[in-house]
C-alpha positions as CSV (number, residue, x, y, z in Angstrom):
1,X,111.9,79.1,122.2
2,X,111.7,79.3,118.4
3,X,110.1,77.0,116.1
4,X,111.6,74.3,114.0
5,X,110.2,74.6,110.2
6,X,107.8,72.1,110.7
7,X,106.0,73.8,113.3
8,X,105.6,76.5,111.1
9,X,101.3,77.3,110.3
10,X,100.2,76.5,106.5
11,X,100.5,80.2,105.4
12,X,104.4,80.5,106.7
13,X,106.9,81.4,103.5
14,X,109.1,77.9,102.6
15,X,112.3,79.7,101.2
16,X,114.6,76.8,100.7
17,X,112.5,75.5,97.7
18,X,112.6,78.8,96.0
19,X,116.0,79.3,96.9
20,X,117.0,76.1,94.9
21,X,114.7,76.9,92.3
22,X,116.2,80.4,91.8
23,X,119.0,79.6,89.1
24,X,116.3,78.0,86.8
25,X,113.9,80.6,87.4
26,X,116.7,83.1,86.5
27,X,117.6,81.1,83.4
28,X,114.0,80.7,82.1
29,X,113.7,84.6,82.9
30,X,116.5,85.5,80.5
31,X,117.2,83.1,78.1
32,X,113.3,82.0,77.7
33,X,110.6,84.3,78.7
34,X,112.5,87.7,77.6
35,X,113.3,86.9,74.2
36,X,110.0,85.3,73.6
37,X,107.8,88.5,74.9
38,X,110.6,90.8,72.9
39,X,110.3,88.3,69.9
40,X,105.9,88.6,70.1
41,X,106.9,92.5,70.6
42,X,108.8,92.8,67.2
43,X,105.5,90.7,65.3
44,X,103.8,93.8,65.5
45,X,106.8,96.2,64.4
46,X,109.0,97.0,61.2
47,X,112.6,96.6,62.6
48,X,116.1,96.8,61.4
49,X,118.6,96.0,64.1
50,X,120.4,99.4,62.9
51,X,117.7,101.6,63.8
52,X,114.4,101.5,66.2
53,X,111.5,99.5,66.0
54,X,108.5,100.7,63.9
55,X,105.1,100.0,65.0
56,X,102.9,98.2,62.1
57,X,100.5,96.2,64.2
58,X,99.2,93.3,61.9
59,X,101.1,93.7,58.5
60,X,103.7,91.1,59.1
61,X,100.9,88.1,59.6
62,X,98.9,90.1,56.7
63,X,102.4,89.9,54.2
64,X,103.3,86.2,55.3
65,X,99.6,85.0,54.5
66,X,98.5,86.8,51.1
67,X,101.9,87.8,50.0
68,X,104.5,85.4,50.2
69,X,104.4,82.6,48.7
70,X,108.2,81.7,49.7
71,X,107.0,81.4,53.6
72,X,103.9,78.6,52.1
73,X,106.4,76.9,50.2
74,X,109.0,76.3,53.4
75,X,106.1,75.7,55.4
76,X,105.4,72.8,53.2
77,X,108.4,71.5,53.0
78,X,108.6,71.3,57.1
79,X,105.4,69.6,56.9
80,X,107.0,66.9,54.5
81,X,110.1,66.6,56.6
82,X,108.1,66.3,59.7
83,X,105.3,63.8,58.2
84,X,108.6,61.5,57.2
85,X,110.1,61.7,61.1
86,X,106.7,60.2,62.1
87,X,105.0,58.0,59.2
88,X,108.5,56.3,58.4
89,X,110.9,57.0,61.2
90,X,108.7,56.1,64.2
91,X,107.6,52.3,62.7
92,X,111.2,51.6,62.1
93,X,112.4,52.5,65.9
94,X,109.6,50.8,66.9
95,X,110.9,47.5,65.1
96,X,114.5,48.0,65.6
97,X,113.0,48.0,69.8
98,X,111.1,44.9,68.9
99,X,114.1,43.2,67.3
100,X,116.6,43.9,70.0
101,X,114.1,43.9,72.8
102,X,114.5,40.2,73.3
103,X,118.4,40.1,71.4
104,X,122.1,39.1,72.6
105,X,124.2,42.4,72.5
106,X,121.6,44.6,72.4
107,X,123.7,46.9,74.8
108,X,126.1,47.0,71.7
109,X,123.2,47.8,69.0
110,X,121.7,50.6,71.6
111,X,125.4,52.3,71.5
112,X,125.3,52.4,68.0
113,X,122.3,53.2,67.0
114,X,122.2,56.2,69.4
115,X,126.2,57.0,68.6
116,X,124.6,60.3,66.4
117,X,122.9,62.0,68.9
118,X,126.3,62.1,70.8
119,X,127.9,63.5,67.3
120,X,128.1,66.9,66.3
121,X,125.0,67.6,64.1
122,X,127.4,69.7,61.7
123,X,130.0,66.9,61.3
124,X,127.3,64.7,60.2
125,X,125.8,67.0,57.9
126,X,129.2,67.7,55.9
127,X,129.8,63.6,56.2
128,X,126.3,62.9,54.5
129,X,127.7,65.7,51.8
130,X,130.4,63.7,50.7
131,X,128.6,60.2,51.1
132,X,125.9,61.9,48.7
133,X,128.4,63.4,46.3
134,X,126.8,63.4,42.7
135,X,129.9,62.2,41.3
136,X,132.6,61.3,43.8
137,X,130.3,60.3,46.7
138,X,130.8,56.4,48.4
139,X,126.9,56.0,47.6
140,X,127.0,56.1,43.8
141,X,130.3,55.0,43.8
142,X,128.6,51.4,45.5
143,X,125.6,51.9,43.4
144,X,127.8,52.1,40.1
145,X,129.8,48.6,41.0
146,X,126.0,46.9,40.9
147,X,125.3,48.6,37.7
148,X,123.4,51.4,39.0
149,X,123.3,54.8,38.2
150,X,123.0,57.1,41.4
151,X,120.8,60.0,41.0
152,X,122.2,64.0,41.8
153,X,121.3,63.7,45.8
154,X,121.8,67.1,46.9
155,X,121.7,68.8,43.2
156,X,117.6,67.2,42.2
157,X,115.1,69.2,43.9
158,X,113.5,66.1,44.6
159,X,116.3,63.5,46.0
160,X,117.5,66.4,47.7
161,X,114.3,66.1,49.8
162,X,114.7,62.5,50.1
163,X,117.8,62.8,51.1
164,X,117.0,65.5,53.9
165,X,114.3,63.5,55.1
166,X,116.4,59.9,55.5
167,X,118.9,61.5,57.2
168,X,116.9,63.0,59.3
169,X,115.2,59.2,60.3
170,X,118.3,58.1,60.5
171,X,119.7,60.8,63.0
172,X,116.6,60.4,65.6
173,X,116.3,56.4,65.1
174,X,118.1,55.5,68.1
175,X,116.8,57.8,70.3
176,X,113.3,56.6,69.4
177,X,114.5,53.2,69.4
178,X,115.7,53.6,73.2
179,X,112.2,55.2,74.3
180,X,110.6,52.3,72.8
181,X,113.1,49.5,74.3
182,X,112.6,50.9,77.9
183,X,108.4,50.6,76.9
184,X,108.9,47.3,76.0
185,X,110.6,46.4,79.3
186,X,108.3,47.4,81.6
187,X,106.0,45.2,80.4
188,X,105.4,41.9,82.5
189,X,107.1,38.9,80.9
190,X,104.3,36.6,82.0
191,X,101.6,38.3,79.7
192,X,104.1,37.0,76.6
193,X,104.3,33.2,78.0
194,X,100.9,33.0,78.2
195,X,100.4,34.0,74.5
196,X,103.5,32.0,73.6
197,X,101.5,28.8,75.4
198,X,98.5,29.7,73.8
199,X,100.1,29.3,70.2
200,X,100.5,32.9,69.3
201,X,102.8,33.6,66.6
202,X,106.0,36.6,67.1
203,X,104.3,38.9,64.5
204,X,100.7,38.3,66.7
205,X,102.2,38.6,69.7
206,X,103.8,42.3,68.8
207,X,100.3,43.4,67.0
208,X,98.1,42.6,69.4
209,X,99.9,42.6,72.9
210,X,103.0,44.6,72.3
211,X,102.1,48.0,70.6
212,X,98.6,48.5,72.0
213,X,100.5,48.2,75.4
214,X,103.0,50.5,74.5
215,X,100.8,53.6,73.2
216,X,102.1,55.8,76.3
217,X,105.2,55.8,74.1
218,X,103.7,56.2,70.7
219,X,102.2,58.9,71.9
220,X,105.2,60.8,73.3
221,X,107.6,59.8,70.3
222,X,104.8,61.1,67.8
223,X,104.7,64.2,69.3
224,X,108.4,64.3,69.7
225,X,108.9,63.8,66.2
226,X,106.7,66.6,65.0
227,X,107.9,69.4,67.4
228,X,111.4,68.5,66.1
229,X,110.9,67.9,62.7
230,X,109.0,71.4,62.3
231,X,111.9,73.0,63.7
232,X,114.6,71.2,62.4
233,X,117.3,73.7,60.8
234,X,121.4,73.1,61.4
235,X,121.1,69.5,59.3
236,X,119.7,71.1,56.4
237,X,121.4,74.8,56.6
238,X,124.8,72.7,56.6
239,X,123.8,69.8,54.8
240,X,122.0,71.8,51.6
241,X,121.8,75.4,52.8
242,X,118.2,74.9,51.6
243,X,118.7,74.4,48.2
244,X,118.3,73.3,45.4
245,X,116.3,76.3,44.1
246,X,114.7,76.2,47.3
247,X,113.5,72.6,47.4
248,X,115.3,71.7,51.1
249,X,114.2,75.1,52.7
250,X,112.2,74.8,55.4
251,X,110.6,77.2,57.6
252,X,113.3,77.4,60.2
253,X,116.1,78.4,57.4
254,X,113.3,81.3,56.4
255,X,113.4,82.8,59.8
256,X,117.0,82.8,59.3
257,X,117.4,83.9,56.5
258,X,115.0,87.1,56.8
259,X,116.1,87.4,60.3
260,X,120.0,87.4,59.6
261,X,121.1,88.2,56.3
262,X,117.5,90.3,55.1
263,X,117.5,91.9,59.2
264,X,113.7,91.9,58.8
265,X,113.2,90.7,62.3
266,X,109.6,91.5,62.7
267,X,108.7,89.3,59.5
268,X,111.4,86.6,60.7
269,X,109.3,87.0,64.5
270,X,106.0,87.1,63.0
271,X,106.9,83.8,60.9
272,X,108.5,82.1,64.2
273,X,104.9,82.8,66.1
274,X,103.0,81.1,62.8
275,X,105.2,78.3,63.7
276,X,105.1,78.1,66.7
277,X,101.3,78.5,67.2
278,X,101.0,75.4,64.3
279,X,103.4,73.2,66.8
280,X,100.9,73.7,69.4
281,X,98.2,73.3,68.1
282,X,98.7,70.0,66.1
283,X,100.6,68.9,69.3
284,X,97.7,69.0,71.1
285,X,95.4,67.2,68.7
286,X,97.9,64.6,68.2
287,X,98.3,64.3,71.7
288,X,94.6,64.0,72.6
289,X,93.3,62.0,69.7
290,X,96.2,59.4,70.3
291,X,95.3,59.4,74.0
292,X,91.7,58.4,73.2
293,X,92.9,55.6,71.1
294,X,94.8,53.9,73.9
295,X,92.0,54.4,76.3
């Protein structure tokens, strides 16, 4: 008589896990693991797609950190885009969640707010163009019938920054917003009567019971925010292509750029690693310090 599965002894193969595992596994194989290990490969060589790969060992890392000072200057700039995605992006979702936490139609305000993450990222970069238009854009056109002059947006090295940066916010507010919203509603309604009886004001209540109960989510939309504002790159390559002069390029752009249109993949690989080993290791120490702050 055979066996049902069940019966089976501890050290008996279980395929019908692996067996719906398999696509995933075979998608992570190809489109993840090989292009990472061919991608930590080409660090270490000298290679234009039209011929083979050239051994060089460390010279890529040893060009990028004494050499180039364009690679310091985009890896600035992420930092700055980044630092705004956290520092001024993250309070205002969590607000926005504390407004509409307790707010008529805030099915309606969640739809809207989170409308452009549904919306193609390059549509709203060439929408922002025109809305930013030194001259004919709706923003200095509204500014002008106040009496204000609007400043060059996208042609000022330094609005063009500011500009990146608040579209940017404004891009990943709802999505923040919703993590924080669903926080906010798992926590137990009876813990804000009480502090309502005991005469706490909204602004005390939300300091001192709402966000030191919510830190789980801090946590993951801090983190969030710096893995993708270090690697944000469609926005700004359609949005400002990185200009002007450089003041919009960020590190993601560089890889493209030396990767694409230079085909010096090993220095565009080399740069991607830098990058990527700075994600992880901030990441980490973002994670872990905020984790000992809730505790």
């Amino acid at each position: 008589m055979s066996r049902s599965v069940d019966e089976r002894g501890p050290g008996a193969p279980r395929l019908a896990p692996w067996l719906f595992l398999s696509p995933l596994i075979v998608f992570a194989a190809i489109f993840l693991i090989l292009p990472l290990g061919f991608s930590l490969y080409l660090t270490f060589t000298r290679w234009n797609p039209l011929g083979a790969p050239r051994w060089v060992g460390l010279r890529q890392f040893e060009y990028l950190f004494t050499r180039d000072a364009a690679f310091w200057d985009t890896l600035q700039n992420t930092f700055v885009v980044a630092g705004g995605l956290i520092f001024i992006g993250m309070p205002l979702s969590l607000m926005l969640a504390a407004i509409f936490a307790r707010s008529r139609g805030r099915t309606v305000w969640r739809s809207i707010f989170y409308l452009p993450q549904v919306t193609n990222i390059v549509a709203i970069a060439y929408i922002w163009q025109f809305l930013l238009d030194d001259r004919y854009g709706l923003v200095n056109r509204g500014l002008g019938l106040i009496g204000l002059a609007g400043p060059d947006w996208l042609t000022d090295g330094t609005w063009a920054m500011v500009s990146v940066v608040v579209v940017m916010i404004w891009y990943e507010l709802g999505k923040n917003m919703l993590v924080f919203l669903a926080a906010i509603d798992g926590l137990d309604p009876q813990i804000y009567e009480a502090a309502v009886l005991d005469g706490a004001s909204g602004p005390r209540i939300f300091r001192s019971i709402t966000v030191p109960m919510i830190r789980p989510a801090m946590i993951f939309v801090t983190v969030t925010s710096f893995i993708t504002g270090m690697g944000w790159f469609a926005l700004i390559l359609a949005m400002t292509g990185g200009g002007p002069r450089g003041a919009t390029d960020v590190t993601a752009l560089y890889m493209y750029d030396m990767a694409f249109q230079d085909l010096r993949m090993g220095r565009a690989s080399a740069a991607a690693m830098i990058l990527f080993a700075i994600i992880a290791v901030i990441a980490v120490v973002q994670f872990r310090l905020l984790r000992e702050r809730a505790t």
